[in-house]
The first five atom37 places (N, CA, C, CB, O) and aatype in JSON, in Angstrom:
{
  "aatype": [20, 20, 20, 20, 20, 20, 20, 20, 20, 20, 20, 20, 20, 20, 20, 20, 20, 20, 20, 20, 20, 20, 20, 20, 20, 20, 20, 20, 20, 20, 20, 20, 20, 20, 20, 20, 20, 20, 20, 20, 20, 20, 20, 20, 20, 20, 20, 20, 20, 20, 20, 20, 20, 20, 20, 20, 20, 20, 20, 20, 20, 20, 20, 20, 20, 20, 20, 20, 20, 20, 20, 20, 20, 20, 20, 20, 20, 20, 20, 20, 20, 20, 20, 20, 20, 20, 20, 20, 20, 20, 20, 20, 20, 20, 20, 20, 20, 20, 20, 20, 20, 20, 20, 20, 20, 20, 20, 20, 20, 20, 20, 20, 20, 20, 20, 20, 20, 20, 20, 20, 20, 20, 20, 20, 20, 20, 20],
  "atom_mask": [
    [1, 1, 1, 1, 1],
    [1, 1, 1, 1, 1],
    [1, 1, 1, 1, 1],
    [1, 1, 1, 1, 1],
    [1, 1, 1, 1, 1],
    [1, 1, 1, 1, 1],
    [1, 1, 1, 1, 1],
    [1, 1, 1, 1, 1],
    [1, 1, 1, 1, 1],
    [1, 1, 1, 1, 1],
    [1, 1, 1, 1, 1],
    [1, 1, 1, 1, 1],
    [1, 1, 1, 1, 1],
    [1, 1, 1, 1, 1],
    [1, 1, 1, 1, 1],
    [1, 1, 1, 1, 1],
    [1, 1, 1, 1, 1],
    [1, 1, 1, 1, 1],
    [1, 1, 1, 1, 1],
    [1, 1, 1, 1, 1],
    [1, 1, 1, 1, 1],
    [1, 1, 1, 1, 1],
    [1, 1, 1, 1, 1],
    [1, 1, 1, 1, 1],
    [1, 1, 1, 1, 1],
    [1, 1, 1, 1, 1],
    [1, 1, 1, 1, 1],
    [1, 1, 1, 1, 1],
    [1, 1, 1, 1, 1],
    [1, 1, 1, 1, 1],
    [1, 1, 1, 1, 1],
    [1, 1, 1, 1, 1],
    [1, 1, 1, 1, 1],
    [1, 1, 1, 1, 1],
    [1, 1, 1, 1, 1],
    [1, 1, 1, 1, 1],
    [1, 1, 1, 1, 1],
    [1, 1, 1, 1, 1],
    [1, 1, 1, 1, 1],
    [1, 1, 1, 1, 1],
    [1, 1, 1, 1, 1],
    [1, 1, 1, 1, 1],
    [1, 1, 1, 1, 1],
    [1, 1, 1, 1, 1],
    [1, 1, 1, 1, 1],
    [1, 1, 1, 1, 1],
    [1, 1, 1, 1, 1],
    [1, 1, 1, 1, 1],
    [1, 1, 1, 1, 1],
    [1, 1, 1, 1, 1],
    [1, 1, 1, 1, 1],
    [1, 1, 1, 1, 1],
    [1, 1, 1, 1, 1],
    [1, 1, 1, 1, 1],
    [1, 1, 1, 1, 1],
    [1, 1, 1, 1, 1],
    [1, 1, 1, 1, 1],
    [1, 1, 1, 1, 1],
    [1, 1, 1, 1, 1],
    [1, 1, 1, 1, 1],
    [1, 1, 1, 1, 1],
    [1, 1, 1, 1, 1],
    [1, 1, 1, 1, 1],
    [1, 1, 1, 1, 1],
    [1, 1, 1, 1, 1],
    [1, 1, 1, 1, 1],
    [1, 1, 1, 1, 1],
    [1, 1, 1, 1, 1],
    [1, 1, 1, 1, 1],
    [1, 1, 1, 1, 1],
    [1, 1, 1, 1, 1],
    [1, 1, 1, 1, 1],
    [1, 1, 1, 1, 1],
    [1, 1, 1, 1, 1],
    [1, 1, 1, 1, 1],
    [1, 1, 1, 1, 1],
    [1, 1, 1, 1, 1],
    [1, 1, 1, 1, 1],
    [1, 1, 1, 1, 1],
    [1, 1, 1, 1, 1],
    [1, 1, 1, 1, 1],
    [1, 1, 1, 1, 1],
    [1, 1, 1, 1, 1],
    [1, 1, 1, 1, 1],
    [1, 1, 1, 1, 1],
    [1, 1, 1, 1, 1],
    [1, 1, 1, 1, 1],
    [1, 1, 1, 1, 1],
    [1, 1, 1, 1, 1],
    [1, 1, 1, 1, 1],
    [1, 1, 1, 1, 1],
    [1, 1, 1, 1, 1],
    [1, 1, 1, 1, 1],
    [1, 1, 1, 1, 1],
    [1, 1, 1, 1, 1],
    [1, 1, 1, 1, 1],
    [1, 1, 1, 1, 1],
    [1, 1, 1, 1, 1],
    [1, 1, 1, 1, 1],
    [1, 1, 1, 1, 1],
    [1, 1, 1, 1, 1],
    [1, 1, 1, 1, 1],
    [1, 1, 1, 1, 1],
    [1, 1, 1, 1, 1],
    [1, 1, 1, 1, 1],
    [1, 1, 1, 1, 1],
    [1, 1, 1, 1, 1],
    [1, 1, 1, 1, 1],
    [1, 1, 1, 1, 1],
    [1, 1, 1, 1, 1],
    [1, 1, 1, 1, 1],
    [1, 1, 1, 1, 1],
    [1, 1, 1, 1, 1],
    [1, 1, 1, 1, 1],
    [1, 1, 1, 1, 1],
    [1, 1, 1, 1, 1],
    [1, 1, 1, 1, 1],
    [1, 1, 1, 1, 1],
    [1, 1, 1, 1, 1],
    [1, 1, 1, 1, 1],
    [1, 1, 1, 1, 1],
    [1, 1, 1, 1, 1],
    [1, 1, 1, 1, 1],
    [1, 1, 1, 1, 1],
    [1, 1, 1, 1, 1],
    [1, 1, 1, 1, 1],
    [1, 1, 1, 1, 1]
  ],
  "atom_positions": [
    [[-3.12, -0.19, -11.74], [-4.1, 0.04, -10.71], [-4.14, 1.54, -10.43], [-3.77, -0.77, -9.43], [-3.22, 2.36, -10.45]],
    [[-5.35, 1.67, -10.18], [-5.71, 3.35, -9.94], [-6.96, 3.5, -8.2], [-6.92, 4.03, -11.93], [-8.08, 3.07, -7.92]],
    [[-6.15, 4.16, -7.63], [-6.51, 4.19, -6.65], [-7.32, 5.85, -6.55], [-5.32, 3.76, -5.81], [-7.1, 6.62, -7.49]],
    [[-7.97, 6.18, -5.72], [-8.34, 7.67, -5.24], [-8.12, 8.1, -4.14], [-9.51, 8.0, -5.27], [-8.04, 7.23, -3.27]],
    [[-7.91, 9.64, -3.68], [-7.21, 9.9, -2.22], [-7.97, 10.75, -2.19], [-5.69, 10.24, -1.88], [-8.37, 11.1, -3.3]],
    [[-8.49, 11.44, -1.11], [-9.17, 12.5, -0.49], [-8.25, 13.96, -0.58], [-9.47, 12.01, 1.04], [-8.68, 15.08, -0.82]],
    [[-6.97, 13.57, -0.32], [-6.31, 14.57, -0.5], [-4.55, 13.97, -1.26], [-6.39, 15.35, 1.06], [-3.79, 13.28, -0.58]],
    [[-4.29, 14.29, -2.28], [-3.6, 13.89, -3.04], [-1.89, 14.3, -2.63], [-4.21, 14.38, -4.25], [-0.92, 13.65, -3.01]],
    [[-1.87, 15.54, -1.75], [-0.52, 15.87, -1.46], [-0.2, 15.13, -0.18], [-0.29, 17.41, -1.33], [0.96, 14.89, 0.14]],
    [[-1.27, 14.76, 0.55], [-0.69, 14.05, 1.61], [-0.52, 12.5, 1.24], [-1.57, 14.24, 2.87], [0.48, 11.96, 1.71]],
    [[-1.42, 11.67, 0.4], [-1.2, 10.32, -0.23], [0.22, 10.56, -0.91], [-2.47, 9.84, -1.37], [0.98, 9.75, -0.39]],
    [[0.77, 11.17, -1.65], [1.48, 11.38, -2.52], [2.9, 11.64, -1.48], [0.85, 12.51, -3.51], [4.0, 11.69, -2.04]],
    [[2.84, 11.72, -0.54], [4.04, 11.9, 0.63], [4.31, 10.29, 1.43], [3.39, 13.25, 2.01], [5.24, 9.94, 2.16]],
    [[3.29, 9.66, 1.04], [3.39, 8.38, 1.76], [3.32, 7.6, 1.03], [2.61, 8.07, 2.64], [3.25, 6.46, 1.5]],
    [[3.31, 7.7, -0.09], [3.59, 6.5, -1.46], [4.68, 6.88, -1.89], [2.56, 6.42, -2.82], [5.32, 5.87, -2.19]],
    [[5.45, 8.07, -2.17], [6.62, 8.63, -2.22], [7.77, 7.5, -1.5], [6.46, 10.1, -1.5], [8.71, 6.78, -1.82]],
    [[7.01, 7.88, -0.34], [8.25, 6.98, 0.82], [8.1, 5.33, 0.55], [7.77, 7.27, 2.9], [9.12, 4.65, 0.5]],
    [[6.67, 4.68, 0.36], [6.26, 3.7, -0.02], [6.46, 2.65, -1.16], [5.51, 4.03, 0.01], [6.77, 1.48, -0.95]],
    [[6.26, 3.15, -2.3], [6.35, 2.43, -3.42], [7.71, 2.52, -3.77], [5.45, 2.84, -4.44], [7.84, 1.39, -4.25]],
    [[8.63, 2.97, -3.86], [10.12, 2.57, -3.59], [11.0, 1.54, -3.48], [10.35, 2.85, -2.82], [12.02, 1.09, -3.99]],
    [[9.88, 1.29, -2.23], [10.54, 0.17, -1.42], [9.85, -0.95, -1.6], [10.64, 0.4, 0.02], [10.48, -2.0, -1.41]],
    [[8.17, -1.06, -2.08], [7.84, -2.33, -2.67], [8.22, -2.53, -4.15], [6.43, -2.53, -2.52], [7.54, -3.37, -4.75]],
    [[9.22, -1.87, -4.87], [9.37, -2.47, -6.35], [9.11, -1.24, -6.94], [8.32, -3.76, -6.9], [9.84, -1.35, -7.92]],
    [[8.63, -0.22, -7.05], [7.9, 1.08, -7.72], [8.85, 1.9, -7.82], [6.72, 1.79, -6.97], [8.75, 2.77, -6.96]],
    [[9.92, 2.06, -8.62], [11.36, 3.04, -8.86], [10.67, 4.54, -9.17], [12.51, 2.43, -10.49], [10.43, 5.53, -8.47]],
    [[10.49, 4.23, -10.48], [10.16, 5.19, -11.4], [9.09, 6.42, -11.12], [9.75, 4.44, -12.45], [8.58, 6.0, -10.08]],
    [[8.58, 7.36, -11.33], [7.34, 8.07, -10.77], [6.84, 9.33, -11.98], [7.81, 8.83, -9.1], [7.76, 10.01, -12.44]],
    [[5.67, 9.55, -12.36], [4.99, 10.47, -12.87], [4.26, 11.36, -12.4], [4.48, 10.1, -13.44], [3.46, 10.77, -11.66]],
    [[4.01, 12.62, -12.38], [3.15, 13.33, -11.96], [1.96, 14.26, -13.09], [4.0, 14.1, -11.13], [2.33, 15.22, -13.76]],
    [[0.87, 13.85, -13.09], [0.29, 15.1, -14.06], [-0.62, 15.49, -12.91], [-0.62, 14.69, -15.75], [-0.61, 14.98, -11.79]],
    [[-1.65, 16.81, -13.49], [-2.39, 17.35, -12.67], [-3.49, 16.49, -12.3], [-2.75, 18.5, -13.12], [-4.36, 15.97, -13.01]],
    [[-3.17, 16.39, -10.33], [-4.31, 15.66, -10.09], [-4.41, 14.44, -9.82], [-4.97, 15.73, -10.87], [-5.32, 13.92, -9.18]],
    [[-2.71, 13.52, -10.66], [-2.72, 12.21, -10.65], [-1.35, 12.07, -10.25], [-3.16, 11.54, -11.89], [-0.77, 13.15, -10.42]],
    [[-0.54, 11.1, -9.75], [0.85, 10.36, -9.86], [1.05, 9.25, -9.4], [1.79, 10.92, -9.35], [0.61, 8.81, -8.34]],
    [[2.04, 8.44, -10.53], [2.08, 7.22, -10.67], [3.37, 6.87, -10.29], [1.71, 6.83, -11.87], [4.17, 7.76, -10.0]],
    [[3.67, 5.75, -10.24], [4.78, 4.88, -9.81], [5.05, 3.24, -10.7], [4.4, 4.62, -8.17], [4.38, 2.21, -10.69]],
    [[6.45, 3.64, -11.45], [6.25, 1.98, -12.03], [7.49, 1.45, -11.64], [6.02, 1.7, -13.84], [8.49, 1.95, -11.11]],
    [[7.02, -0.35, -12.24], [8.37, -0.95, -11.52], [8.33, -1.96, -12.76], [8.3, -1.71, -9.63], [7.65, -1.86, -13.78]],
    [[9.08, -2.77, -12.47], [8.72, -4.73, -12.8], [7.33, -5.11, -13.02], [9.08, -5.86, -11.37], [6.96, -5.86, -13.92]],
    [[6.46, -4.45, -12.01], [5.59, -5.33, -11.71], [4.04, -4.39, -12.26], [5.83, -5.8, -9.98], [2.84, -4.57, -12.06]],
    [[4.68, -3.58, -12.86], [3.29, -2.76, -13.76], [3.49, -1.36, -12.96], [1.28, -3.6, -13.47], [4.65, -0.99, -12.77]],
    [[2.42, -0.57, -12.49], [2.63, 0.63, -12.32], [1.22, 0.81, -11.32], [2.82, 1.48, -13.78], [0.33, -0.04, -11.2]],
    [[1.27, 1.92, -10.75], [0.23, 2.41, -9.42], [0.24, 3.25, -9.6], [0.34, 2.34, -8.06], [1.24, 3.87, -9.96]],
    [[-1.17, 3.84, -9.4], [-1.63, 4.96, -9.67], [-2.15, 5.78, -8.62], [-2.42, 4.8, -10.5], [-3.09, 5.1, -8.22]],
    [[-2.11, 6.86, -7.9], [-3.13, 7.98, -6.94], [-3.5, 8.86, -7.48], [-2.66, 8.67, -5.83], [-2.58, 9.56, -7.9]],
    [[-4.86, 9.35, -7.78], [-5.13, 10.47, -8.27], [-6.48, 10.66, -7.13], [-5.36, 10.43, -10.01], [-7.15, 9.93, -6.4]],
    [[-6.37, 12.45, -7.59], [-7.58, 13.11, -6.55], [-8.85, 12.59, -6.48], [-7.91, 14.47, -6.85], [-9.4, 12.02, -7.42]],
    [[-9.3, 12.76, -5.51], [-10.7, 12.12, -5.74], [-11.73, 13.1, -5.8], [-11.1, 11.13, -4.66], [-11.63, 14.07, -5.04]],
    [[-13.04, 12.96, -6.84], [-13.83, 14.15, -6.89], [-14.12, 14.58, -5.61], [-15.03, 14.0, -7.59], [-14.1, 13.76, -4.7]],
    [[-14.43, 15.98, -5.36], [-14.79, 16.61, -4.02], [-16.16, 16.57, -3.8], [-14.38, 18.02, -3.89], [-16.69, 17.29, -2.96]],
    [[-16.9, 15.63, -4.6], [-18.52, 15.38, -4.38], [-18.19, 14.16, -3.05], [-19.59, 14.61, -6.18], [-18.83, 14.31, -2.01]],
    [[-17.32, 13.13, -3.13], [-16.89, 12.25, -1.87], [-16.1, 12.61, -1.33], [-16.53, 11.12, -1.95], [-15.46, 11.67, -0.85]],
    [[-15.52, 13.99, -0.96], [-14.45, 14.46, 0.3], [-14.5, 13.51, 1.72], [-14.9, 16.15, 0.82], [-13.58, 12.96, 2.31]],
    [[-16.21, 13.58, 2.07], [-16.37, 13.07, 3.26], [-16.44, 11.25, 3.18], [-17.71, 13.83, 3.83], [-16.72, 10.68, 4.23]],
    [[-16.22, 10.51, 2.08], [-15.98, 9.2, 2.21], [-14.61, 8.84, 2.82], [-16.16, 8.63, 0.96], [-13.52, 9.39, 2.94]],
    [[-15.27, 7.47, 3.21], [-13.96, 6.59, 3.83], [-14.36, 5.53, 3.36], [-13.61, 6.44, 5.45], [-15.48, 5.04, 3.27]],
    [[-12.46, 4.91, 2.79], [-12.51, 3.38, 2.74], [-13.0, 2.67, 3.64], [-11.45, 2.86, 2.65], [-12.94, 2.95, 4.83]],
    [[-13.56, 1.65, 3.16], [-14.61, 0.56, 4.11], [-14.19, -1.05, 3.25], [-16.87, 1.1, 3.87], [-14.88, -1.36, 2.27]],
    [[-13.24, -1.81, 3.63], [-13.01, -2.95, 3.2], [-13.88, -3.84, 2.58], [-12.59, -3.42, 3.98], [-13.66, -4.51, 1.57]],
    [[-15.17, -3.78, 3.46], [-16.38, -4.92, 3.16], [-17.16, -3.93, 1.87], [-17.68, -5.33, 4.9], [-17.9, -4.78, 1.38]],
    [[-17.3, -3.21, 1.42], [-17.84, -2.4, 0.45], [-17.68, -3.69, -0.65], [-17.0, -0.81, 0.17], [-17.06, -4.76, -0.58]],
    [[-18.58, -3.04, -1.78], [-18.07, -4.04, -2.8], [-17.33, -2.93, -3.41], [-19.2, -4.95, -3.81], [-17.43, -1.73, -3.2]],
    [[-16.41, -3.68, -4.36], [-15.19, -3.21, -4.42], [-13.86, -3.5, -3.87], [-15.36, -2.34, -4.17], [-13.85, -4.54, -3.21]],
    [[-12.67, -2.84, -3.95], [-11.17, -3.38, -3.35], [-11.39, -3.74, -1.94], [-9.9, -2.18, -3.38], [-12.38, -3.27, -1.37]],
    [[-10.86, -4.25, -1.52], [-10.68, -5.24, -0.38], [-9.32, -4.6, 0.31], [-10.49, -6.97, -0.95], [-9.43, -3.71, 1.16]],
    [[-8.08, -5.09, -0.08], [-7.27, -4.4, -0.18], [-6.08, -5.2, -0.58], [-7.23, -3.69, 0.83], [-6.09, -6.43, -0.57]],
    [[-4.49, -4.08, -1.14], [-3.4, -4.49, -2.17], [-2.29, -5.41, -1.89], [-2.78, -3.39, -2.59], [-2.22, -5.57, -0.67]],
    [[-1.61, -5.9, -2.36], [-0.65, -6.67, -1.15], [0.81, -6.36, -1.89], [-1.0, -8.72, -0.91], [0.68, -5.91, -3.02]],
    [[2.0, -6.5, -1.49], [2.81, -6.31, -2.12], [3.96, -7.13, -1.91], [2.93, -5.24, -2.08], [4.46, -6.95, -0.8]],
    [[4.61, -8.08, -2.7], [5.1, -9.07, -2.38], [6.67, -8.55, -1.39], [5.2, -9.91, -3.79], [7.24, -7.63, -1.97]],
    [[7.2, -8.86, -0.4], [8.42, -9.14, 0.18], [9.74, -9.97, -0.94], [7.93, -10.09, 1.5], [9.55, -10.74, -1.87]],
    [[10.57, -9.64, -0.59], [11.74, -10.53, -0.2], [12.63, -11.33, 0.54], [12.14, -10.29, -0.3], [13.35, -12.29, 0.27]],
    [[12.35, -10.58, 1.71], [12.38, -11.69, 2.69], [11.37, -10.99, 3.89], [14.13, -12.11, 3.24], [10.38, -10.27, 3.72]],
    [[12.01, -11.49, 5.26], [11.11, -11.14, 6.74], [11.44, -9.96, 7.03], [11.37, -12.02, 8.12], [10.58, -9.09, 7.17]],
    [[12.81, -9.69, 7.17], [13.68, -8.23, 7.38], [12.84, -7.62, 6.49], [15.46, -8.08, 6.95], [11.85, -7.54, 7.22]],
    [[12.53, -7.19, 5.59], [12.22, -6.44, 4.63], [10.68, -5.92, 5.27], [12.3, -7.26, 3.17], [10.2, -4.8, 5.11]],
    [[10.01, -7.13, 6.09], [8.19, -6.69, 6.0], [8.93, -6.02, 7.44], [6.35, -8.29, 6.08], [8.49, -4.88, 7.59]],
    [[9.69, -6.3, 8.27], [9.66, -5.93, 9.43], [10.35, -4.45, 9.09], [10.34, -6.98, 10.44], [9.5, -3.6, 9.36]],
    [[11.27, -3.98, 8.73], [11.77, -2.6, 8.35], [10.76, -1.88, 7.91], [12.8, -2.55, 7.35], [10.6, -0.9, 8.64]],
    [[9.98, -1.92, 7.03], [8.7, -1.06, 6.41], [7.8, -1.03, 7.71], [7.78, -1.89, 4.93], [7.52, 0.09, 8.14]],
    [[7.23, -2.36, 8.54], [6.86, -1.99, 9.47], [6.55, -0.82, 10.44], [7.25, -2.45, 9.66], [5.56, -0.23, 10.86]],
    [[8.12, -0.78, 10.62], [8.85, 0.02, 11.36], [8.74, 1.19, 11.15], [9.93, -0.19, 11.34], [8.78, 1.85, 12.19]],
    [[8.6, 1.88, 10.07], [8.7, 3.11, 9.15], [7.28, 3.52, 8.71], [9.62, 2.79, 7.82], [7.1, 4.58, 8.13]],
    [[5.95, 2.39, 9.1], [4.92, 3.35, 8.68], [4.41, 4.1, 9.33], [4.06, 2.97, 8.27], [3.63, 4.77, 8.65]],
    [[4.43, 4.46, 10.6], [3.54, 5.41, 10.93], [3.98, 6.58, 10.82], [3.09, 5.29, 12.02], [3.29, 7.6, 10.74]],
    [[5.38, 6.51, 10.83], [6.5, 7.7, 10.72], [6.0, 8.63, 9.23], [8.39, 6.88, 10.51], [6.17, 9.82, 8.97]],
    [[5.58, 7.93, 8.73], [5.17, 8.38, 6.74], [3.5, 8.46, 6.71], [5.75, 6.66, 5.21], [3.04, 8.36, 5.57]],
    [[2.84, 8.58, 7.41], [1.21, 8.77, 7.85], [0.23, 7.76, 7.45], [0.59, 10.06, 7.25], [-0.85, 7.98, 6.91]],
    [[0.79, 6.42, 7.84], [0.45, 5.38, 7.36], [-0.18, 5.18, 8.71], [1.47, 4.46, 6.71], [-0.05, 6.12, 9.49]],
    [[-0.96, 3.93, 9.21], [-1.05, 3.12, 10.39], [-0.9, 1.54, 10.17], [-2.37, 3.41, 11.01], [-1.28, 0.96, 9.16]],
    [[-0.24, 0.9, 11.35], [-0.23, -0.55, 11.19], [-1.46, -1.03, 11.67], [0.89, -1.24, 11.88], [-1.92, -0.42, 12.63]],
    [[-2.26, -2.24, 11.1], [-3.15, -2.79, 11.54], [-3.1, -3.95, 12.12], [-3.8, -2.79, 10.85], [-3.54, -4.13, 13.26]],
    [[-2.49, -4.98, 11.33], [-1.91, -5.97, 12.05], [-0.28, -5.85, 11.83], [-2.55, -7.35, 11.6], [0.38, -5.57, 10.83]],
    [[0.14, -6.23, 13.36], [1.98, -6.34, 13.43], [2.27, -7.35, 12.5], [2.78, -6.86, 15.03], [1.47, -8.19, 12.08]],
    [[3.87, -7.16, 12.09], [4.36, -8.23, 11.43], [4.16, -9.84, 12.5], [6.02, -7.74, 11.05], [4.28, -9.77, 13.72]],
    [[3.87, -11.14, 11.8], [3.62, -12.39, 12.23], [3.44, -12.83, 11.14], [2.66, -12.66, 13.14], [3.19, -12.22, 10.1]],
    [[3.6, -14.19, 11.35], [3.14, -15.28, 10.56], [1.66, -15.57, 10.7], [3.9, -16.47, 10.88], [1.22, -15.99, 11.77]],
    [[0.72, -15.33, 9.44], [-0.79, -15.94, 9.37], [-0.72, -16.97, 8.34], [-2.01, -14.83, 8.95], [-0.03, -17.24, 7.36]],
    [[-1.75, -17.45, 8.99], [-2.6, -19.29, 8.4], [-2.82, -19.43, 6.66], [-4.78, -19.47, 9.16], [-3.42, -20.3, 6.03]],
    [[-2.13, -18.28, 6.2], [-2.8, -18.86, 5.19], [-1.86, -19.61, 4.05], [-3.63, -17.78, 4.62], [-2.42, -19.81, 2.97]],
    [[-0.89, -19.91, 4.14], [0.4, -21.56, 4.14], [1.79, -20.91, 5.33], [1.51, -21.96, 1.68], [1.99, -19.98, 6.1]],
    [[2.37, -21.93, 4.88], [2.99, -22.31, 5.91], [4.57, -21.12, 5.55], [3.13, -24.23, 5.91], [5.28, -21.11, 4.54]],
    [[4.64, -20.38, 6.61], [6.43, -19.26, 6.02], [5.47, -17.74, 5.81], [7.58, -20.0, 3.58], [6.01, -16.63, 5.88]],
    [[3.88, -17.94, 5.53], [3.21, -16.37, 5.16], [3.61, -15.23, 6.29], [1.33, -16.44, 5.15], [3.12, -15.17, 7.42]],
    [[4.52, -14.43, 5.8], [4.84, -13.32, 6.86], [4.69, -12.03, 6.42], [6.18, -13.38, 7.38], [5.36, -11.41, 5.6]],
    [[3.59, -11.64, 7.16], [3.19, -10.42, 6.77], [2.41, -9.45, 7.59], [2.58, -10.63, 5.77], [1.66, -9.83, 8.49]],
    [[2.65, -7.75, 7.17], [2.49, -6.6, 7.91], [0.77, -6.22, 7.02], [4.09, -5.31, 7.7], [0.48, -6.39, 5.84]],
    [[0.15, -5.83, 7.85], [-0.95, -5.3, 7.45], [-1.47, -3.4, 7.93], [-1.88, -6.45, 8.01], [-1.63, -3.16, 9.13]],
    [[-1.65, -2.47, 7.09], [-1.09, -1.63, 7.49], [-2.44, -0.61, 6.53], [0.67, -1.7, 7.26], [-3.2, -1.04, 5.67]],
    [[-2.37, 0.35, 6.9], [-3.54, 1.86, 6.07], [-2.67, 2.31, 5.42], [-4.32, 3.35, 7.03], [-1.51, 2.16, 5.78]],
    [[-3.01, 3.0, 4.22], [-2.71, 4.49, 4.18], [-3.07, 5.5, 4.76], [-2.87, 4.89, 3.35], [-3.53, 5.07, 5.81]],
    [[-3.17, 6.73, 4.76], [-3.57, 8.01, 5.3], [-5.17, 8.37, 5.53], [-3.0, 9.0, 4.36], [-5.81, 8.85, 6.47]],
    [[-5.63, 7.7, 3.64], [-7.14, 7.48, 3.56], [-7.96, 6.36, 4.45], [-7.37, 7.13, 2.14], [-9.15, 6.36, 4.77]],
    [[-6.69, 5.17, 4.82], [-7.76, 4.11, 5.5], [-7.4, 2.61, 4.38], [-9.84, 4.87, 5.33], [-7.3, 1.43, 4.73]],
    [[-7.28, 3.18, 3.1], [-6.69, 1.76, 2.21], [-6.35, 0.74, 2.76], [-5.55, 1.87, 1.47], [-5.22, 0.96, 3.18]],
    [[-6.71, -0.39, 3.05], [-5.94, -1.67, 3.62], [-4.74, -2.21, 2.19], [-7.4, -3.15, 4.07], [-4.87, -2.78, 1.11]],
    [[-3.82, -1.75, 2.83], [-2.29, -2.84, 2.42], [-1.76, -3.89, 2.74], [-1.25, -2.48, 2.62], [-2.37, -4.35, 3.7]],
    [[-0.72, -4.67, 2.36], [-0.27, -5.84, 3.05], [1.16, -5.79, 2.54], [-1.12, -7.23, 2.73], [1.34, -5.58, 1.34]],
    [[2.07, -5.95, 3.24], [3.72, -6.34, 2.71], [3.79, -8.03, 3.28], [5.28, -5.07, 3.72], [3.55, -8.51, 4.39]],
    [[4.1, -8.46, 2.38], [4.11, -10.12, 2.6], [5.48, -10.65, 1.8], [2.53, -10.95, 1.83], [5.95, -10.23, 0.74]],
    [[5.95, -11.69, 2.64], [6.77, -12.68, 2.62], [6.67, -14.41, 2.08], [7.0, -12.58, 3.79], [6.12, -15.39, 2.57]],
    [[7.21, -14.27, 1.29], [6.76, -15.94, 1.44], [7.59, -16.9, 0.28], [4.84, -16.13, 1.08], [7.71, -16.77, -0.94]],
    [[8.1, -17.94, 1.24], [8.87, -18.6, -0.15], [7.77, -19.33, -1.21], [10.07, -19.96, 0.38], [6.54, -19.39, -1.12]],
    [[8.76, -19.88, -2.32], [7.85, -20.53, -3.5], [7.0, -19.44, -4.26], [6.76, -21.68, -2.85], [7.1, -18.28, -3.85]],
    [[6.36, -19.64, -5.08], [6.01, -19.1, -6.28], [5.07, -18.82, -6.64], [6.25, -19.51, -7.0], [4.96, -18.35, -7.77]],
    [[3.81, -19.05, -5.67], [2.39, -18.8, -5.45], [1.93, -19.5, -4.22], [1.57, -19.24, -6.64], [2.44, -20.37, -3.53]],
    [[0.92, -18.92, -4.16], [0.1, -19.28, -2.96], [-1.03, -20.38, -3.23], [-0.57, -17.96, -2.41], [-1.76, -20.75, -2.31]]
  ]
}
């Protein structure tokens, strides 16, 4: 996955702190772009042309919606919680349990740009 940032040194300070901790060890940098891989494939931020400086993510757009990133347990969504705004993130929705089966526990949260994220919990093996 390849994402775009308005400004790449400040995304790149909050995925730093971020992808770490959802599964993302590893990290690359070339000009313009840096990535993060894990287990679970690899993530991408790179600059975004300066013809859209003045865009903002907008969920309902067509296009991404937004990413989710699986938990291990509840402690885990609630600690990241805790730690995003500190890293120039915002929470959107607090950690809780939502409707969509039964144990779903999860933080809903921005990046810097506005990106909708999700850190989620949940036993069993799909949804």
């Amino acid at each position: 996955m390849i994402v775009n940032a308005t400004d790449l040194a400040r995304s790149r300070r909050f995925y730093d702190w971020l992808m770490p901790r959802v599964g993302y060890e590893g990290t690359r940098a070339y000009e313009g772009t840096v990535g993060w891989f894990g287990a679970y494939g690899s993530f991408w931020v790179k600059q975004a042309d300066r013809r859209f400086a003045g865009d903002r993510f907008d969920k309902a757009r067509v296009g991404l919606c937004e990413i989710a990133f699986r938990a291990e347990s509840r402690a885990q969504v609630d600690a990241l919680a805790r730690d995003i705004a500190a890293n120039e993130g915002r929470v959107l929705d607090a950690p809780r349990e939502y409707p969509y089966r039964p144990g779903y526990y999860a933080v809903f949260f921005a990046d810097p740009d506005g990106l909708k994220l999700e850190y989620v919990y949940y036993t069993g093996t799909s949804l």
